[in-house]
C-alpha positions as CSV (number, residue, x, y, z in Angstrom):
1,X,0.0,0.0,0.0
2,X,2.7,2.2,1.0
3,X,4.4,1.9,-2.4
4,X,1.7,3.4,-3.9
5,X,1.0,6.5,-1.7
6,X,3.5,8.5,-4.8
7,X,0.6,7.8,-6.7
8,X,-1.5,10.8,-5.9
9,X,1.0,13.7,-5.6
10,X,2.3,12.8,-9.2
11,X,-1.4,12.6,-10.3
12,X,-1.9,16.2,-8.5
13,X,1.0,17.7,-10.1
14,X,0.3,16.4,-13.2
15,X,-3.5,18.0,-12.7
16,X,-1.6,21.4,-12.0
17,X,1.0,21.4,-15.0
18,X,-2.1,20.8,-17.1
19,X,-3.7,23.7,-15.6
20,X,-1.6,26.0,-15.9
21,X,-0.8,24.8,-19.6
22,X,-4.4,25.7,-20.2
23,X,-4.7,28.8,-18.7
24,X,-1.3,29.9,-20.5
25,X,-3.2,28.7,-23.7
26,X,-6.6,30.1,-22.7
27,X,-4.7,33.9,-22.7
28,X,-2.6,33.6,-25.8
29,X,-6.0,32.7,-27.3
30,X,-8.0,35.6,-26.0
31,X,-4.7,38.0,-26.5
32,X,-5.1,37.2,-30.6
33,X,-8.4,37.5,-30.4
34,X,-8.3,40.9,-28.8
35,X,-5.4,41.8,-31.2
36,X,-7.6,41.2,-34.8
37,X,-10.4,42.3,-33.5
38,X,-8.5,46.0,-32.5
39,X,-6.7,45.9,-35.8
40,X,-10.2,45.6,-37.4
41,X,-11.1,48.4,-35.9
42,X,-8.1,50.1,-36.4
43,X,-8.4,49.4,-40.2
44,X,-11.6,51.4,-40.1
45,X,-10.5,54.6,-38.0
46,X,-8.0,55.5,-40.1
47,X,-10.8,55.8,-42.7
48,X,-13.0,58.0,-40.7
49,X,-10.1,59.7,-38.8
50,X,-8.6,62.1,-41.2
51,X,-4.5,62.1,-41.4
52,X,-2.4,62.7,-38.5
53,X,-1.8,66.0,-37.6
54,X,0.4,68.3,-34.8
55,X,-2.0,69.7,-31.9
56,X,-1.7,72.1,-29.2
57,X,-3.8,71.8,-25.6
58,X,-5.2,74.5,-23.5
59,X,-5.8,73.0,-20.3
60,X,-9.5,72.6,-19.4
61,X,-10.8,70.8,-16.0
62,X,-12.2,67.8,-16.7
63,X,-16.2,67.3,-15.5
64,X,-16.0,63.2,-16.0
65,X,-16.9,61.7,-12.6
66,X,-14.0,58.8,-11.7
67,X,-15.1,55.4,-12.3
68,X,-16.0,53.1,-9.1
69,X,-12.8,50.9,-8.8
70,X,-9.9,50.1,-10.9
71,X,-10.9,47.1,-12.1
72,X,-10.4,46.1,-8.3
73,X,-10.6,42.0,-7.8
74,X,-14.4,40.5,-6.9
75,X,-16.2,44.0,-7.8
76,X,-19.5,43.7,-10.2
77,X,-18.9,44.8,-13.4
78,X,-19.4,48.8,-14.3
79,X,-19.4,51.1,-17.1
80,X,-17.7,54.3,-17.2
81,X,-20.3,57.0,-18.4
82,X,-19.6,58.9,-21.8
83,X,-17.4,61.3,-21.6
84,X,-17.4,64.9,-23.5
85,X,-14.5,63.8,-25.9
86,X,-15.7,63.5,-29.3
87,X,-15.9,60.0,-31.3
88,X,-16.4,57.8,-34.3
89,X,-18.6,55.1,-34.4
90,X,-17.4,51.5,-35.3
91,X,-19.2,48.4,-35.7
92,X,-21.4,50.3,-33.0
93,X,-18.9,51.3,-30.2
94,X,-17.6,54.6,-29.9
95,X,-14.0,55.5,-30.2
96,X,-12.4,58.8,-29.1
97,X,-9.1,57.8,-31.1
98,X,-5.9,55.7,-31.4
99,X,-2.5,54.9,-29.3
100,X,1.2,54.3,-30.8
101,X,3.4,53.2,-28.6
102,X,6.5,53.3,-31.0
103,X,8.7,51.4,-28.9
104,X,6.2,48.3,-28.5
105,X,5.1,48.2,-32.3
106,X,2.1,48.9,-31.1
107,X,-0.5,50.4,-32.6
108,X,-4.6,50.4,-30.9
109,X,-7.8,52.2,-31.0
110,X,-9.3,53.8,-27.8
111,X,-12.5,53.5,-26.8
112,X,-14.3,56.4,-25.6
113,X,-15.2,54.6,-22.0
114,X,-14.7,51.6,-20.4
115,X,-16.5,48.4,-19.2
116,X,-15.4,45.2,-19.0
117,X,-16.6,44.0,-21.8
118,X,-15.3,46.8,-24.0
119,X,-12.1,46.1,-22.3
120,X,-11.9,42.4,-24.1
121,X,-11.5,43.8,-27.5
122,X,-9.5,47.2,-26.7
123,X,-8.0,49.3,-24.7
124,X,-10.6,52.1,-22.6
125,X,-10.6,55.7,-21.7
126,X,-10.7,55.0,-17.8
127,X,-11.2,59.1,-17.4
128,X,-9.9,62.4,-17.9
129,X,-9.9,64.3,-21.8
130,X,-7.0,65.2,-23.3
131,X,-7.9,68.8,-23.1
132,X,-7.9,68.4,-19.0
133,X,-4.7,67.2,-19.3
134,X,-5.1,64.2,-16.9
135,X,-6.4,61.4,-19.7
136,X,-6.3,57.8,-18.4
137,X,-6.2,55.0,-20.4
138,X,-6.7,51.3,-19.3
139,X,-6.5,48.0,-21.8
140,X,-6.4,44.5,-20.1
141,X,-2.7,42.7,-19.8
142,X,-2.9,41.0,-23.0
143,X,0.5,41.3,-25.1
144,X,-1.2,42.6,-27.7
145,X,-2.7,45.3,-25.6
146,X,-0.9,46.8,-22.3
147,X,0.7,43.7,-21.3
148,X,3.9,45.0,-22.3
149,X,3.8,48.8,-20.6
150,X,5.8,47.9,-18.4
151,X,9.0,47.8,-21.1
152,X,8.4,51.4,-21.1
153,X,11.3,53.8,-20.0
154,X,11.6,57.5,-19.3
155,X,11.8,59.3,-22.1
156,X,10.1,56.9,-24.6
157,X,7.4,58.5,-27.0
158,X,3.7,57.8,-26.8
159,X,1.2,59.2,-28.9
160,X,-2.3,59.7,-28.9
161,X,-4.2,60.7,-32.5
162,X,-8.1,61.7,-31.3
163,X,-11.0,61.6,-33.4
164,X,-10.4,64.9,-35.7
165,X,-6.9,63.7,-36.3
166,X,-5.0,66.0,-33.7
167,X,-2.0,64.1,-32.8
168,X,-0.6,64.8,-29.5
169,X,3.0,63.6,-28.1
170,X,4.0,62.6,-24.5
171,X,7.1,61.0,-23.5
172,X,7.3,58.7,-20.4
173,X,8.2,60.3,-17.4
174,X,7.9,57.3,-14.5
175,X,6.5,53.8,-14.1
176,X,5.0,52.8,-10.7
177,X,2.4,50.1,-9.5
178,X,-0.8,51.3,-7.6
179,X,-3.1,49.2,-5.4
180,X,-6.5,48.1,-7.4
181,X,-8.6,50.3,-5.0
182,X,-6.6,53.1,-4.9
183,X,-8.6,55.5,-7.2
184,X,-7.0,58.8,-5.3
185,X,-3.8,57.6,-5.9
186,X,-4.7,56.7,-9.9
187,X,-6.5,59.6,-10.3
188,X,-3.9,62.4,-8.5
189,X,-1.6,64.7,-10.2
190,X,-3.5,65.3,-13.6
191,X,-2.4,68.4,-15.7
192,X,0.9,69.0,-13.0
193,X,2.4,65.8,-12.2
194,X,1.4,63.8,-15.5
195,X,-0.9,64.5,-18.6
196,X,-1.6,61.3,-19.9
197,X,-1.7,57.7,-18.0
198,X,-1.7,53.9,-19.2
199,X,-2.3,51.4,-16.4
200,X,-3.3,47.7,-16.9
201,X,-3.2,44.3,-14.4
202,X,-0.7,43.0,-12.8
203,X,-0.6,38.9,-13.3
204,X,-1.9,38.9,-9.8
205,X,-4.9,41.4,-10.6
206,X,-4.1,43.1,-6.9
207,X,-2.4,46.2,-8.3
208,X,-1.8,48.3,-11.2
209,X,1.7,48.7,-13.7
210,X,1.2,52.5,-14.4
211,X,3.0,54.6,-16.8
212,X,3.0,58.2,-16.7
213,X,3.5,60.4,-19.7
214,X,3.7,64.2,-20.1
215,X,2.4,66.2,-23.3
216,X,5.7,67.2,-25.2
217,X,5.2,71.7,-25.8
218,X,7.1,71.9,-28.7
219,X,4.9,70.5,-31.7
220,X,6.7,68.1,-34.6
C-alpha cells in the first residue's frame, strides 16, 4: 500500500502542469483574439479619422466623474459614463481615437469609455480628456494590448491621434504600481504631475503597472 502513496502527488501535479498549460493557452487565445479584432477596428478609423496632424492643448478641467474601482478584484462589473470627448462610431462602439506606442510596435484604437466587456476587445478611456490634461487610459494585460507597458522607460514616446486627427505627443516620465482600489492615488496629479496615464493588471490582478507620460510643448 505504501508503495503506492506517490501515486497521488504525481497525479496532483500532473492535474496542476495541465492547468496551468491551459490557462497559458486560454490567454494567448483571448490575447489574438483581442489583437484582430482592435486591428479591425483600427483598419476602419484611419478611414473615418482624417491624417495625422500636430496639436496644441489649453488646459481645461475635466467634468467626467471617476469610475468606481480600478478594475479592483471580486467587484460587479461597471461602465464608465460617456465622456465629452468626441468619437467615431465602429461596428457600434464609440472610439475617441488611437494609441502608438512606437517602442512596442504597437499600434490600438481607444474606446471612448470603459466596461469590461469593451475592455476584451480594446484598450478604454478609464477618465480624464486630453484637453484636461489628466487622460487615463486602461486595456487588459494581454501582449497585444498593455501587457507590455511595463518595457516602457523614461523618455520613450507615446502618442495619442483623437477623433479629428490632432496628434498629441508625450514621452514617459515614470512607471510605478498602484493598489486596485486606490482610485486617489490613480486619479492624483493630472495636468501638473502627468498629462496622460496607461495602467493595466498585474498577473496577480491586486495592483496596477502605471506609466505616466507628459504632453511634449514643442509640436513636430
Amino acid at each position: 500500500m505504501k508503495k503506492k502513496l506517490w501515486i497521488l502527488p504525481l497525479l496532483i501535479g500532473i492535474l496542476l502542469i495541465g492547468g496551468a498549460v491551459g490557462l497559458v493557452v486560454y490567454n494567448m487565445y483571448e490575447s489574438n483574439a483581442a489583437f484582430e479584432k482592435s486591428q479591425d477596428v483600427m483598419a476602419e478609423l484611419k478611414q473615418l479619422i482624417p491624417d495625422p496632424s500636430p496639436a496644441s492643448v489649453t488646459t481645461e478641467a475635466s467634468t467626467e466623474p471617476p469610475s468606481d474601482d480600478l478594475f479592483a478584484p471580486y467587484e460587479e462589473p461597471s461602465t464608465q459614463p460617456p465622456s465629452e470627448m468626441r468619437s467615431v462610431n465602429v461596428g457600434g462602439e464609440e472610439y475617441c481615437g488611437y494609441i502608438t506606442l512606437p517602442q512596442l510596435g504597437l499600434e490600438l484604437p481607444v474606446m471612448n469609455g470603459w466596461s469590461y466587456d469593451r475592455l476584451k476587445m480594446s484598450p478604454c478611456k478609464y477618465s480624464g480628456t486630453i484637453e484636461g490634461r489628466d487622460i487615463i487610459i486602461a486595456a487588459h494585460n494581454y501582449n497585444s494590448h498593455f501587457g507590455r507597458i511595463k518595457e516602457l522607460s523614461q523618455g520613450d514616446e507615446i502618442w495619442f491621434t483623437d477623433a479629428d486627427g490632432m496628434q498629441y505627443f508625450y514621452r514617459v516620465g515614470y512607471t510605478e504600481n498602484i493598489d486596485g482600489y486606490d482610485i486617489d492615488h490613480m486619479l492624483g496629479g493630472g495636468s501638473s504631475d502627468w498629462d496622460l496615464t496607461l495602467f493595466t493588471c498585474t498577473l496577480s490582478g491586486q495592483s496596477r503597472v502605471t506609466v505616466r507620460a507628459s504632453l511634449e510643448e514643442e509640436e513636430k
